[in-house]
C-alpha positions, 0 to 999 in steps of 0.5 A: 372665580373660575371652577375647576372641574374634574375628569367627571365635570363635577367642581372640585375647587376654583382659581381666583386673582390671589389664589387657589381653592381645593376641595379635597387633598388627602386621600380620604377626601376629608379636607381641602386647601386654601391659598390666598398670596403667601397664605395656606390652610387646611379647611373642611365643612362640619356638621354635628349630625351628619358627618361621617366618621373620618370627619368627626376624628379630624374634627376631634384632632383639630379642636386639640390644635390651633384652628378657626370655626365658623359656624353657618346655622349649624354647619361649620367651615373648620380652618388650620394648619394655616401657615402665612401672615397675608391674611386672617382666619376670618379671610380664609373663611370669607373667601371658603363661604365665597366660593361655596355660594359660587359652586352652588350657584353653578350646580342650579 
């Protein structure tokens, strides 16, 4: 996995063999993007408690409409907008927890 870094060497998604990883798309930076071959989503990390506003009507906006929850000890990876049959909900997620590990392991 290779990080991409910003103009501030601060790493805001990563390449890989089959695809992409952003963390932030929109303009709010509330939300990233996934690309695995043919397979796109949306994704974001939520917590109950301490996420900002934006975050928590994103998060009520997508619970109205086809998504994934992956809940990691009271922090969730929120998947939708998926578009593409390659790979599952259950992939993206792997692939999102995979490279937040490798972005934590490249800060320390």
């Amino acid at each position: 996995m290779e990080m991409l870094l910003n103009e501030n060497d601060l790493v805001v998604g990563a390449r890989f063999e089959n695809g992409t990883i952003q963390d932030y798309v929109d303009d709010k930076k509330t939300y990233g993007l996934i690309r695995l071959e043919d397979t796109t989503a949306n994704w974001f990390l939520f917590n109950k408690d301490e996420s900002d506003d934006d975050l928590q009507e994103l998060y009520k906006d997508v619970l109205k409409k086809e998504h994934f929850i992956h809940n990691d000890f009271g922090e969730e990876i929120v998947v939708f907008n998926k578009s593409g049959d390659s790979y599952t909900y259950e992939d993206l997620v792997k692939t999102i927890d995979d490279y937040l590990n490798d972005e934590l392991g490249t800060i320390i």
